[in-house]
N, C-alpha and C positions, 0 to 999 in steps of 0.2 A: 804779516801782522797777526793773523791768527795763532802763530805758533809759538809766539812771545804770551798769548795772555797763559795759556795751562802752564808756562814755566814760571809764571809768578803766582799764578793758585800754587802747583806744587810748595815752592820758597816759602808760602805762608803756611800750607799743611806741616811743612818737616820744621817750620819754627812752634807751630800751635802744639806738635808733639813732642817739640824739644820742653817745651815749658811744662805740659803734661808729666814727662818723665822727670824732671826738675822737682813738679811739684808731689810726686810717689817718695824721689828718693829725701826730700824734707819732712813728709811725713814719716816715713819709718823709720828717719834718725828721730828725728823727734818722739816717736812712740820707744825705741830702744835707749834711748839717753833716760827718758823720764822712767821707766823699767829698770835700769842698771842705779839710778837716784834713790826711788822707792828699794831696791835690792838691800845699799849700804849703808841707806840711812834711817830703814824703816825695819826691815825685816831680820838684818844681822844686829841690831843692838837688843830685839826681841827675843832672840834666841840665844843670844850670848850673855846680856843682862838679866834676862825674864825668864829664861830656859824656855821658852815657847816657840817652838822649832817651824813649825808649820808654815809661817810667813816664805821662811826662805825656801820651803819645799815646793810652794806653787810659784812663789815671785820668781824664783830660780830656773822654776821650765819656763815660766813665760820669758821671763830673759832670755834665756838660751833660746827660744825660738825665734823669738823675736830681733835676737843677734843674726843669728842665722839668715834669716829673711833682709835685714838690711845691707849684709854682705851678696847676696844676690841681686837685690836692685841697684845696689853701688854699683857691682859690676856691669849688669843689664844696660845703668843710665850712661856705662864709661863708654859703653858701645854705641849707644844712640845721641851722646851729646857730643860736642867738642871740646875735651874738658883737657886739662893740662896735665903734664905729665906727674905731678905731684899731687894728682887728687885720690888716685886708686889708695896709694899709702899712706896718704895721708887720711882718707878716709875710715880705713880699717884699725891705724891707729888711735886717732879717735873715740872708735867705738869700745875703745880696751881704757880709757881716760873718763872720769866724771866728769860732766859738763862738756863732751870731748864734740860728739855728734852737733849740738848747738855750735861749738865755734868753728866745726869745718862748713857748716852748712853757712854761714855767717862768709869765710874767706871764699868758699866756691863760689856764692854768688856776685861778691864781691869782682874775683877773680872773669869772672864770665858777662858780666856786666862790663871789664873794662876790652875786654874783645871783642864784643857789640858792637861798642861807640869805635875800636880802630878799625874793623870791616864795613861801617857807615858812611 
């Protein structure tokens, strides 16, 4: 009987980190989708309308870094969650689409939520 309860702490620790990592890779789609928005909607029509260059010179590293780092914890979260086989690419495509990061983060959860309820 003892050696049943640490196997159900464990099951709670590896869910309480699954959601952890869930909630990393929603935030840094979220910080990259709202970056690659402000990029096309703010800083190229300033530079191309306005001639005022400089928006897309910082928004554009931050972008890029911030691209950068959300394909890292994609992948990071592909390893630490149970995710389907259509999230990696469909994630990465996403991040290359406006508004792309919002609606994959929208079907992963969706997508993972209904795996939940058939392992229940």
């Amino acid at each position: 009987m003892s050696q049943a309860q640490p196997n159900i702490k464990q099951v709670l620790n590896l869910r309480k980190e699954q959601n952890t990592t869930l909630k990393n890779l929603t935030i840094m789609g979220y910080l990259e989708g709202t970056s690659f928005l402000l990029l096309i909607g703010i800083a190229m029509p300033l530079k191309y309308m306005m001639g005022i260059p400089e928006g897309v010179k910082y928004l554009g590293m931050a972008h890029g870094i911030l691209f950068i780092a959300y394909i890292v914890v994609l992948i990071g979260a592909a390893m630490r969650i149970k995710m389907p086989l259509w999230a990696i690419p469909a994630g990465v495509l996403g991040s290359f689409l406006p508004f792309g990061p919002f609606i994959f983060d929208h079907f992963l959860k969706k997508s993972l939520k209904k795996s939940v309820k058939k392992e229940a």
